[in-house]
LUMROVEX-494997 format. One line per field, with one value per residue (C-alpha): residue in three letters; x negated, y, z. Coordinates in steps of 0.001 Angstrom, whole numbers. Example, Ala and Ser with C-alpha at 12.3 -4.5 7.8 and 13.67 -1.06 7.14 Angstrom:
residuo = Ala, Ser
px = -12300, -13670
py = -4500, -1060
pz = 7800, 7140
//
This chain:
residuo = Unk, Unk, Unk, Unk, Unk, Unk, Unk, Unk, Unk, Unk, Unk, Unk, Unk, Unk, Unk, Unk, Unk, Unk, Unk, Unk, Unk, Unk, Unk, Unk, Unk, Unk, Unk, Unk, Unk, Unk, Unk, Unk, Unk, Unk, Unk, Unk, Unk, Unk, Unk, Unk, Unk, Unk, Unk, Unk, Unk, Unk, Unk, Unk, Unk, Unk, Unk, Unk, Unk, Unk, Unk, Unk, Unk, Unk, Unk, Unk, Unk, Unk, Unk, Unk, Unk, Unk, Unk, Unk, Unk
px = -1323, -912, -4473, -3525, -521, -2723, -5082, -2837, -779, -4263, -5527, -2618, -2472, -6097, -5146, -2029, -71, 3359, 4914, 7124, 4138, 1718, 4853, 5128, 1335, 1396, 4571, 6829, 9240, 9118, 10686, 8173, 5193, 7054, 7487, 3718, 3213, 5322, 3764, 6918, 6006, 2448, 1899, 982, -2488, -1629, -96, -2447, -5146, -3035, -2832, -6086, -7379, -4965, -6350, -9556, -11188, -10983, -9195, -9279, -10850, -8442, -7856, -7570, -3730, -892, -154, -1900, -1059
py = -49655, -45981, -45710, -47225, -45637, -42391, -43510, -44896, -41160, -38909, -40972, -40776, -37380, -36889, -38656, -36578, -39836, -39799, -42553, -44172, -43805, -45735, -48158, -48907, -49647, -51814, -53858, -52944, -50969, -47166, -47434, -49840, -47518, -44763, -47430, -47912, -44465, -44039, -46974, -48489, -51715, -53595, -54758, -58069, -59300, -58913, -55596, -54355, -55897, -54048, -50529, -50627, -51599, -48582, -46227, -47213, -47266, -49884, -48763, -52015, -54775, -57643, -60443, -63586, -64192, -62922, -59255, -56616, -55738
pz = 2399, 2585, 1695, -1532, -2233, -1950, -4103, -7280, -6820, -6947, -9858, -11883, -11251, -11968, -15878, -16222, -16728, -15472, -13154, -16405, -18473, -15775, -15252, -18766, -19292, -16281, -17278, -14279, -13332, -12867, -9074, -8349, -8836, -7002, -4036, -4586, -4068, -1404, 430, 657, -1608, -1411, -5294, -6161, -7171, -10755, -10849, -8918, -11269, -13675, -12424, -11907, -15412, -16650, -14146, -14967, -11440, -8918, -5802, -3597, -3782, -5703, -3964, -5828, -4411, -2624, -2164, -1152, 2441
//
């Protein structure tokens, strides 16, 4: 997960898009990217469907349910 959370942080950065910006383009809250970030929180399937569609670069594979561990 930490892998991850490294990932969604340097790509964001990379697009200059702040945490309340990605937040609001994926649909959640702007604590839950930071726990993202932080690898504190393992998104769902969907958001992180989401974040990746707004980051425009896959970063794991999805899985088709469940979280992402």
């Amino acid at each position: 997960m930490q892998e991850l959370a490294e990932r969604v942080k340097e790509r964001r950065k990379e697009l200059d898009i702040s945490q309340a910006a990605l937040a609001e383009q994926v649909g959640v809250h702007q604590t839950m990217i930071s726990a993202i970030e932080r690898g504190d929180k393992a998104p769902s399937v969907a958001v992180l469907d989401r974040i990746q569609r707004v980051l425009g670069v896959e970063l794991l594979p999805v899985p088709t349910t469940g979280t992402v561990a």
